[in-house]
C-alpha positions in Angstrom: 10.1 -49.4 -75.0 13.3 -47.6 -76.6 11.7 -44.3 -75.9 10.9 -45.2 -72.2 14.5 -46.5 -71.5 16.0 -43.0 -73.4 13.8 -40.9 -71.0 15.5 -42.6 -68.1 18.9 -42.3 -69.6 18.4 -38.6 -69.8 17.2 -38.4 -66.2 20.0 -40.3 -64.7 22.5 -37.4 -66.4 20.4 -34.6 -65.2 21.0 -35.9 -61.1 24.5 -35.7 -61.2 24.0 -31.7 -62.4 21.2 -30.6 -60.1 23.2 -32.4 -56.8 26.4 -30.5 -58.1 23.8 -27.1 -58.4 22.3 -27.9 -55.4 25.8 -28.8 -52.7 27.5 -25.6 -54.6 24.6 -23.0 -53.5 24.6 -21.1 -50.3 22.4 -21.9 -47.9 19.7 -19.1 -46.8 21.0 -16.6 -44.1 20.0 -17.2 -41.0 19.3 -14.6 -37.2 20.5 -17.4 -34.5 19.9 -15.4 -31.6 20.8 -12.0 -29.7 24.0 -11.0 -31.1 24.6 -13.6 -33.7 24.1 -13.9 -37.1 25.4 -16.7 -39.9 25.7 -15.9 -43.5 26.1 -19.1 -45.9 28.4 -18.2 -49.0 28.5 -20.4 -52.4 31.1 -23.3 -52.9 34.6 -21.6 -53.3 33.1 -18.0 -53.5 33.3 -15.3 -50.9 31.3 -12.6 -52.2 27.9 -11.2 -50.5 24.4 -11.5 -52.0 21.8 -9.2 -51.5 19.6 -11.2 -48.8 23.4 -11.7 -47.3 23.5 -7.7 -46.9 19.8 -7.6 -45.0 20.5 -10.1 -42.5 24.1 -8.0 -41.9 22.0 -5.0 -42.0 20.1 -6.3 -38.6 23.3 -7.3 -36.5 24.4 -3.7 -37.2 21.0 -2.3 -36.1 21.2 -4.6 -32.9 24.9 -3.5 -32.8 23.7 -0.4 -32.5 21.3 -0.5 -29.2 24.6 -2.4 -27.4 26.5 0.5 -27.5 30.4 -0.1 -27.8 30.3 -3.5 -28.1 33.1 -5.9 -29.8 32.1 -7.9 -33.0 33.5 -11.1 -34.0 33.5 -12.4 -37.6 34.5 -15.5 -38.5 34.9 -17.0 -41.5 34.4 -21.1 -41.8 34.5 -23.8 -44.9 33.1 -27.2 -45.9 35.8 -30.0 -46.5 36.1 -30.2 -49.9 39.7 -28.7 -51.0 43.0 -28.4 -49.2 43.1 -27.4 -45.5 45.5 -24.4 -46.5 43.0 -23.0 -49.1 40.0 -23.3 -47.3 42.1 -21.4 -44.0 42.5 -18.4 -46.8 38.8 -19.1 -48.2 37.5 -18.7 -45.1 39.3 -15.6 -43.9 38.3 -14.0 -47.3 34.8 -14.5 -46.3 34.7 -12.9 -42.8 36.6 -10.2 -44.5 34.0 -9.4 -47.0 31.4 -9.2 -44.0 32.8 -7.0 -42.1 33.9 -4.8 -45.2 30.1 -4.3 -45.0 29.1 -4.3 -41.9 31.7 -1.1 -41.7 29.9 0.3 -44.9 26.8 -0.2 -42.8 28.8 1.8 -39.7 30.3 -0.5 -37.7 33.8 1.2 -36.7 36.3 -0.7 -38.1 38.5 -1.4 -34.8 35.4 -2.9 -33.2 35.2 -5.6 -35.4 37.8 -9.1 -35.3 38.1 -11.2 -38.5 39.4 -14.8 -38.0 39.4 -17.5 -40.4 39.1 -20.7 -39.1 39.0 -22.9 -42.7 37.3 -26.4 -42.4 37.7 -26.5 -38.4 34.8 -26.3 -36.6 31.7 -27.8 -38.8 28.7 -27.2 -38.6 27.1 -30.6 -40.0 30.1 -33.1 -39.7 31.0 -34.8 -42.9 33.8 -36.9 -44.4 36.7 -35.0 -46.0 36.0 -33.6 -49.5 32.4 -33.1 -49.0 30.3 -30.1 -50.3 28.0 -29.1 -47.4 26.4 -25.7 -48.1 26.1 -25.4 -44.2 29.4 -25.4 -43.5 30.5 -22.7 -45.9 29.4 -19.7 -43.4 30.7 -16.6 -41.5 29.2 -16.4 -38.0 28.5 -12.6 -36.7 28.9 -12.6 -33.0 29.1 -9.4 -30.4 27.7 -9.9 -26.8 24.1 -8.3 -25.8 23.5 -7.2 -22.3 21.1 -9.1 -20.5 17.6 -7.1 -20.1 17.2 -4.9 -17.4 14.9 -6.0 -14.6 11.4 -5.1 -13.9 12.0 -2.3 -11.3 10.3 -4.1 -8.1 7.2 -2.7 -6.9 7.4 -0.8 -3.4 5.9 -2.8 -0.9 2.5 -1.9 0.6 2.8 -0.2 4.1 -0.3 -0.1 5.7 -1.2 3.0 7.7 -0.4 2.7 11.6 -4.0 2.8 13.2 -4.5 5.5 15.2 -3.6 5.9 18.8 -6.2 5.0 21.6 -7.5 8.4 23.1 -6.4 9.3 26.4 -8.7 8.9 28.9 -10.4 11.8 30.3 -8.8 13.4 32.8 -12.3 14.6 34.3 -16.0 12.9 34.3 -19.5 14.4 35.4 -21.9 12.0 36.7 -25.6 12.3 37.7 -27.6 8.8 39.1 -29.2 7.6 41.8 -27.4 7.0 45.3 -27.9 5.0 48.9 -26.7 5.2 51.6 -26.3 4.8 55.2 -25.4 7.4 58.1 -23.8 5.5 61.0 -24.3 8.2 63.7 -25.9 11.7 63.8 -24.5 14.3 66.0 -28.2 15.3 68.0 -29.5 11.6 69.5 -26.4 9.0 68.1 -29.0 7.6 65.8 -28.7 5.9 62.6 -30.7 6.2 59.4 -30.7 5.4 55.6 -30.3 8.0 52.5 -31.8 7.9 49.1 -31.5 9.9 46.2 -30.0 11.8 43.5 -26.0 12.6 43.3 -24.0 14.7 41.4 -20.2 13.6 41.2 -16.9 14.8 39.9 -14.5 12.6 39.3 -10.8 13.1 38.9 -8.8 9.9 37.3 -5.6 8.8 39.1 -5.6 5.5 37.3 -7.4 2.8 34.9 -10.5 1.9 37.4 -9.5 5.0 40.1 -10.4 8.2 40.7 -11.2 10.6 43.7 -14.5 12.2 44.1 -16.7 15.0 45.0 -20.5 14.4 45.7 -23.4 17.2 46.0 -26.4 15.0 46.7 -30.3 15.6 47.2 -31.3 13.0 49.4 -34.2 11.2 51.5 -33.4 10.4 54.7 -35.6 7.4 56.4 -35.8 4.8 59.4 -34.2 7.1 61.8 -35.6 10.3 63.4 -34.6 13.3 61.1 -36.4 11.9 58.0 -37.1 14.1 55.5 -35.2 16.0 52.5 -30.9 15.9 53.4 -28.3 17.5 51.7 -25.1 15.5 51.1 -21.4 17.0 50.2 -18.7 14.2 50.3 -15.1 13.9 49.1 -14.3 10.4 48.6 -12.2 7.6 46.5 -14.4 5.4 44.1 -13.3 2.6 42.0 -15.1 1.9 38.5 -14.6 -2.0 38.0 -16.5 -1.9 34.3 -16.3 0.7 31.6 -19.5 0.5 30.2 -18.5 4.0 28.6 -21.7 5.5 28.9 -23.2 4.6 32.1 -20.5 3.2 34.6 -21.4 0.9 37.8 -18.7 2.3 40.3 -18.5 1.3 44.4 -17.4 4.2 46.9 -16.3 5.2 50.0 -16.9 8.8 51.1 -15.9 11.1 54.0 -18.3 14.2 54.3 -21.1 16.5 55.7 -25.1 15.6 55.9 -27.0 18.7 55.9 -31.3 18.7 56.6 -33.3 21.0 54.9 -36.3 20.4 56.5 -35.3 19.9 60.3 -32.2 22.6 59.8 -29.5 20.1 62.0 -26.2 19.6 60.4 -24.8 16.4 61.4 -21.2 15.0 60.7 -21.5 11.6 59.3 -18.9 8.9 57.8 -20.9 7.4 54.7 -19.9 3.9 53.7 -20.7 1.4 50.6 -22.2 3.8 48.3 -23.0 2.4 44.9 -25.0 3.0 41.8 -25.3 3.3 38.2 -24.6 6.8 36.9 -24.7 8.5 33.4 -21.6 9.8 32.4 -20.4 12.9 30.3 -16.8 13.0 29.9 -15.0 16.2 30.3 
C-alpha cells in the first residue's frame, strides 16, 4: 500500500513539469495558404529552429514566382507577461524572420516587420496564459490570382455552298402533238405527231423562249404523211423534274411536207409533252 500511494506521489510532481514543457514549446510550423506562412516560436524566445527555416524557405520560393511582391511579417505573443514586453517580444520575432527570409533573398525593402504583442490571438485565453499557438509570426505577401483558361474559339461552321445558277440554255428531244388550224392549199385542218427537237433560252424560274425543229406525222386532214415543223415559241415549265421536264407551249411557225412538197403557214397551239433534257 505505501509503495502504491509513493508511485502516485511521484506522478502528481511529474504533471506539473511536462504541462510547463509542454505550454513553453513551439508549436509546429504551419503553410496556411497562397502567400502565407505561420512560424510558432518557444515561450519568451525569438530564435528560429531548423524546420522554422524550411517552412520560410517555401514563402521565399512562392515569393519568388510573384514577382515584386510586398511581404508582411508580423510578429505576435501569448498573454503571459506584460503587454509592453510581449509588444518588444513580438517585434524581435518578426525580426528574426525576415533576417532570414533576406538571407534566403528576399530584398530587404520588400519586406514590413510589425509587432503586434499579445493583440490579436490566435486561440483566445485569459490573461497570463501560455498558449504555444499564440506565440507566432505570420508571413503574408499577396499572390495573383491564376490566369484563366484561354477560351476555346468557337466552332464556325462552313457556309454551304451557293445554289448553281441555272442554265442559261437547255436541249430537249421528246415526243410532240399537235394541231394545224388551217393550211394554205384547201383551209383544212389536221393533227401532227412526232419527234421535236427544242432550244430553250431561260428568261425566268418556269420561262423560257423556244425554237422547235420537228419530224412529224401529219393525219385526219388531206396532206397526211411525213411534215416538217420549225417554230419559235414561249413555253412555260411548271415542274422541274431536272431530268425530264413536262412543259406546255405556244408556238408561231412554218409546217413544211416532205412527201406532198406544199409548204403551209400554220399557227400551232397547246403543244405539250415530256422531253429529256441536257443542260447546256
Amino acid at each position: 500500500m505505501r509503495a502504491l500511494m509513493l508511485s502516485v506521489a511521484v506522478l502528481a510532481l511529474m504533471a506539473p513539469a511536462a504541462y510547463a514543457q509542454s505550454t513553453n514549446a513551439a508549436a509546429p510550423p504551419q503553410v496556411v495558404g497562397p502567400g502565407q506562412y505561420m512560424v510558432f516560436f518557444p515561450w519568451n524566445k525569438a530564435t528560429l529552429a531548423e524546420e522554422d527555416r524550411q517552412v520560410i524557405a517555401n514563402a521565399v520560393a512562392e515569393y519568388r514566382q510573384t514577382g515584386n511582391a510586398r511581404v508582411t511579417v508580423t510578429g505576435h505573443t501569448d498573454t503571459s507577461g506584460s503587454a509592453a514586453y510581449n509588444l518588444e517580444l513580438s517585434q524581435r520575432r518578426a525580426e528574426a524572420v525576415a533576417a532570414e527570409m533576406i538571407r534566403q533573398g528576399v530584398p530587404a525593402g520588400e519586406i514590413e516587420t510589425i509587432g503586434r504583442g499579445e493583440e490579436d490571438l490566435l486561440v483566445p485565453t485569459a490573461d497570463g496564459v501560455r498558449e504555444p499557438r499564440n506565440r507566432r509570426v505570420v508571413i503574408e505577401f499577396p499572390v495573383p490570382p491564376a490566369a484563366p483558361a484561354p477560351a476555346l474559339a468557337p466552332v464556325v461552321e462552313a457556309a454551304p455552298p451557293p445554289a448553281p445558277p441555272p442554265p442559261r440554255y437547255t436541249v430537249g428531244l421528246g415526243p410532240m402533238y399537235g394541231h394545224n388550224f388551217g393550211e394554205t392549199d384547201d383551209d383544212t385542218e389536221n393533227d401532227l405527231a412526232g419527234a421535236n427537237l427544242e432550244i430553250d433560252g431561260l428568261f425566268g424560274r418556269f420561262g423560257k423562249v423556244t425554237l422547235n425543229q420537228a419530224i412529224l406525222h401529219s393525219f385526219n386532214g388531206i396532206d397526211d404523211g411525213i411534215n416538217g415543223r420549225t417554230a419559235l415559241g414561249i413555253g412555260l415549265t411548271p415542274v422541274d423534274l431536272k431530268v425530264f421536264q413536262p412543259y406546255l407551249s405556244v408556238n408561231v411557225g412554218g409546217v413544211y411536207g416532205l412527201a406532198t412538197h406544199q409548204f403551209s403557214q400554220a399557227l400551232h397551239s397547246g403543244g405539250g409533252g415530256i422531253r429529256r433534257c441536257r443542260h447546256v
